[in-house]
C-alpha positions as CSV (number, residue, x, y, z in Angstrom):
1,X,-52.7,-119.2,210.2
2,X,-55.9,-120.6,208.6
3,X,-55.4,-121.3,205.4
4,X,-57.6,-123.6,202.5
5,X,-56.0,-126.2,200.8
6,X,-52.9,-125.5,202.7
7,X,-50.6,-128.4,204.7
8,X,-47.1,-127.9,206.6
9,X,-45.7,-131.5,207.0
10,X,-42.8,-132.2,209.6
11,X,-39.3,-131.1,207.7
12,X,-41.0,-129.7,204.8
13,X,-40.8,-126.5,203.4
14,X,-43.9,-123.8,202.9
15,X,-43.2,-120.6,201.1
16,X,-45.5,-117.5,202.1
17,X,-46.4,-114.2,201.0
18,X,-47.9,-112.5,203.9
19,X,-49.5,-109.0,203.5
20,X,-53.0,-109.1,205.4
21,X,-52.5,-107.0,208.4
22,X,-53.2,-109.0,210.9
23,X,-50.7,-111.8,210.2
24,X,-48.0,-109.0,209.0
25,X,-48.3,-108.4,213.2
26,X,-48.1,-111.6,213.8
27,X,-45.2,-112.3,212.1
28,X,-43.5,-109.5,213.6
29,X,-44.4,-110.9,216.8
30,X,-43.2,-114.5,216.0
31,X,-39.8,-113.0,215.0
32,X,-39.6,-110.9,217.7
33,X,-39.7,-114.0,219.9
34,X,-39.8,-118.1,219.5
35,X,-39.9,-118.0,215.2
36,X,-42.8,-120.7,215.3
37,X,-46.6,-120.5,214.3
38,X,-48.8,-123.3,213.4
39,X,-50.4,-123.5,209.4
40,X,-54.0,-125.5,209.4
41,X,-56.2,-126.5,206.8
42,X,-59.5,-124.3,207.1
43,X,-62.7,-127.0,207.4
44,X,-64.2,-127.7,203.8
45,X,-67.5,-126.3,203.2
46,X,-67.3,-123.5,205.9
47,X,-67.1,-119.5,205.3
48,X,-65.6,-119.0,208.8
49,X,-62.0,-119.2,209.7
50,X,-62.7,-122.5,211.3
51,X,-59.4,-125.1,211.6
52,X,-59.4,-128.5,211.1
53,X,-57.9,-130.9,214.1
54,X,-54.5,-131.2,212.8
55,X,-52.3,-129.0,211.4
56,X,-47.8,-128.7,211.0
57,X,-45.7,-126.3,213.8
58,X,-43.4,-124.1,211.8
59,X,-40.2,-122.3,212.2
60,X,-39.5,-119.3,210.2
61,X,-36.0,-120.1,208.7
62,X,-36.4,-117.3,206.4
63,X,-37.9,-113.9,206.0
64,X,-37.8,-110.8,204.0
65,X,-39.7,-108.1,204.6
66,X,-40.3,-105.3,202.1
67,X,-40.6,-101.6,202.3
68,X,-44.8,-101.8,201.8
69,X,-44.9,-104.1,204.9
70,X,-45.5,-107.2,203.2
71,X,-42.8,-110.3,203.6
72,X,-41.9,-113.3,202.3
73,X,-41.0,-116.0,204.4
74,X,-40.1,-119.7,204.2
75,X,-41.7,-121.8,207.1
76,X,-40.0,-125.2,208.1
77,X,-42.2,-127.5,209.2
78,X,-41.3,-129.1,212.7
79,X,-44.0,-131.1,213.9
80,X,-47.8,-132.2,214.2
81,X,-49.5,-130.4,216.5
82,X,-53.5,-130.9,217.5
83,X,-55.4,-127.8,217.6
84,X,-57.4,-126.7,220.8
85,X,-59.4,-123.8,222.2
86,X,-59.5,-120.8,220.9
87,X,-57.4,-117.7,223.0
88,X,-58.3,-115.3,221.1
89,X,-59.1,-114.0,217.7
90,X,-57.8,-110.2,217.2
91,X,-55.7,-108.9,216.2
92,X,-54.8,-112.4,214.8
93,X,-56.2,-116.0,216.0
94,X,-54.2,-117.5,218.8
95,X,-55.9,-121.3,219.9
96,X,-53.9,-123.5,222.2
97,X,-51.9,-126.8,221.1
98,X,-50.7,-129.9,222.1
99,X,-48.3,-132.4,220.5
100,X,-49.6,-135.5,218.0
101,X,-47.3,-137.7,217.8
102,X,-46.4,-140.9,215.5
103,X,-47.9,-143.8,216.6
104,X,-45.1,-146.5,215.7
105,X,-45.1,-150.0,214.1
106,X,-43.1,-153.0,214.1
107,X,-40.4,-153.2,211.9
108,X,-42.0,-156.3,210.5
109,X,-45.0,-154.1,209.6
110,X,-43.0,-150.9,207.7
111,X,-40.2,-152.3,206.1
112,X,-42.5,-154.0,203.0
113,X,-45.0,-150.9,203.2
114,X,-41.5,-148.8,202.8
115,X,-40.7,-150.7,199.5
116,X,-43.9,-150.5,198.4
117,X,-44.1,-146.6,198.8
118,X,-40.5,-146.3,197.0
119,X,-41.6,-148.2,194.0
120,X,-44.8,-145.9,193.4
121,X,-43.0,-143.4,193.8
122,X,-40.2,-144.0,191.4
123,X,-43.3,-145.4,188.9
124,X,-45.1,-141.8,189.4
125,X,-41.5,-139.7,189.1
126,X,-40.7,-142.3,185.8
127,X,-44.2,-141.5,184.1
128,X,-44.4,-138.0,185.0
129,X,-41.0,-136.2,185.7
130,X,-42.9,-132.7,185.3
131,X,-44.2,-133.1,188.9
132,X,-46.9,-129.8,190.3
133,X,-44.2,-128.1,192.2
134,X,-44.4,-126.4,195.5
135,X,-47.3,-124.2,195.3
136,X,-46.9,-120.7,196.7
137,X,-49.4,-119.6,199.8
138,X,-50.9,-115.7,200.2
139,X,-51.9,-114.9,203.5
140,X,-55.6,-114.5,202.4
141,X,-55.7,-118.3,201.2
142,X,-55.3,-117.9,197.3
143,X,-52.1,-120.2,195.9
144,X,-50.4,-120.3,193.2
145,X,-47.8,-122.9,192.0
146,X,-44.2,-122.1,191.7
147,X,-44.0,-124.4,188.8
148,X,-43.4,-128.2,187.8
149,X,-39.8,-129.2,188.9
150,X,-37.0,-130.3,186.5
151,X,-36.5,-134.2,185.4
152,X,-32.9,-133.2,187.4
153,X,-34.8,-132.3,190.9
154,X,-37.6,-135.3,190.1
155,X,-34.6,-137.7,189.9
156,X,-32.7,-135.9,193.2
157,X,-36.2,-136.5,195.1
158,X,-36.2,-140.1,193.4
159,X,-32.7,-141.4,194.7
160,X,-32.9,-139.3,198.1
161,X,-36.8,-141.2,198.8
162,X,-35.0,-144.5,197.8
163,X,-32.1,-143.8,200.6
164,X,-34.4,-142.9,203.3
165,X,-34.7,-145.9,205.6
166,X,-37.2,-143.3,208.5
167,X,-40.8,-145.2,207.1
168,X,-41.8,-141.5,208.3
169,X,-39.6,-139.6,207.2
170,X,-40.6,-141.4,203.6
171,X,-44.3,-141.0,204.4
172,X,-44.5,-136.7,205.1
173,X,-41.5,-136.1,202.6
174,X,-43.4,-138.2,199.5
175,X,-46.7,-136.8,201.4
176,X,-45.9,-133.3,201.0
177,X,-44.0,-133.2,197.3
178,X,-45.9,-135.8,195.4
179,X,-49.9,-135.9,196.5
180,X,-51.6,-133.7,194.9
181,X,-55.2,-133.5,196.5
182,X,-54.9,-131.1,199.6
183,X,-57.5,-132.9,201.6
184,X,-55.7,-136.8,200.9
185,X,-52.7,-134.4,202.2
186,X,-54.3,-133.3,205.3
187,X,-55.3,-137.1,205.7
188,X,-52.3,-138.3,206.2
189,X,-51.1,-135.3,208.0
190,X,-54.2,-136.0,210.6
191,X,-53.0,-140.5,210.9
192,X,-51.0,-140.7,213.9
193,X,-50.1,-144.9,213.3
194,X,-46.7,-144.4,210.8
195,X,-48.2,-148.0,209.2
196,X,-51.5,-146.7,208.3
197,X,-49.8,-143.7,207.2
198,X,-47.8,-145.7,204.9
199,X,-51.0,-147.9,203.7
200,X,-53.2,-144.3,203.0
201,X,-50.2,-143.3,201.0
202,X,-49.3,-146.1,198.8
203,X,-53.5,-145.9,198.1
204,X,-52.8,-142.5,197.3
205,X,-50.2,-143.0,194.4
206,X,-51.8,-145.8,193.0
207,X,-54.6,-143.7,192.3
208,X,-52.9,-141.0,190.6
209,X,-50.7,-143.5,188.5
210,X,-53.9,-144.2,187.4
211,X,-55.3,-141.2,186.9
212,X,-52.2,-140.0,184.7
213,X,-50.3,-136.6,184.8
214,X,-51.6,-133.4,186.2
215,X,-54.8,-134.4,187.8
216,X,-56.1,-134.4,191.2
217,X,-57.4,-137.0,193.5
């Protein structure tokens, strides 16, 4: 599934509405077998369908499907995944994938980028507890968000982050809940080293510490 704007992280969640016909066959096809399809951020600038390199393997965890045909879903995000060739396009796009997998660091390396990431993001969750929330995805590309999360869920997110010792883990969870340009989203989706990963995002949140509440990149 093409979609603008849209990222699936590893162990993240991505609510859908699906109603175009082509992907309400698909998903009945993905339930009917393995569960999993991949969500890829559609190149900027183009009016084709066409995917960027990267996108997140998913695992429907959830799905309701309603008497018009249409569904909702919640996709689980299980791992990067770089797109290939193309299989074929009807009735829905099927392209061939391979794994991309974390590049590691020495321990040396991530533990002081780790602190640093948990102290921007308990400075962006202290100045602005009404984070964006998830945003909801359509199957034709439109979004809309589900709303700012409470100063409870903001300070669950806060002490959870601050527990996490996985520098990845930290990187795609903060990555997918508190950056809030799409495309500084997909870069950090698309860097395989965990360190550079770590150095992109702590960038990131300095940036919109700086920028104040509400605004993107």
């Amino acid at each position: 599934m093409i979609l603008p704007e849209a990222t699936l992280f590893p162990q993240s969640l991505l609510p859908l509405y699906i109603f175009e016909p082509r992907y309400r066959q698909m998903l009945a096809d993905v339930l009917a077998t393995h569960r999993m399809f991949v969500v890829v951020m559609q190149r900027l600038y183009t009016t084709r369908e066409m995917p960027l390199p990267v996108g997140g393997l998913g695992l429907v965890r959830a799905a309701v499907t309603h008497p018009d045909g249409t569904s909702h879903l919640i996709l689980q995000g299980l791992s990067r995944v770089r797109i290939c060739e193309t299989v074929r396009y009807k009735p829905y796009r099927i392209q061939r994938i391979e794994p991309f997998p974390s590049e590691p660091a020495p321990a040396e390396v991530l533990k002081p980028l780790l602190q640093q990431v948990q102290h921007l993001v308990r400075k962006q969750i202290q100045t602005n507890l009404a984070l964006n929330g998830t945003p909801f995805w359509f199957s034709n590309g439109e979004s809309t968000p589900l709303g700012p999360c409470s100063e409870v869920t903001a300070r669950q997110l806060l002490e959870f982050v601050s527990r996490l010792h996985d520098p990845e883990c930290v990187a795609d969870l903060v990555g997918a809940t508190l950056v809030r340009d799409p495309c500084m989203r997909q870069l950090l989706l698309g860097t395989a080293n965990v360190a550079q990963r770590l150095e992109i995002l702590a960038g990131i949140l300095r940036e919109q510490l700086a920028q104040g509440p509400g605004k993107k990149g």
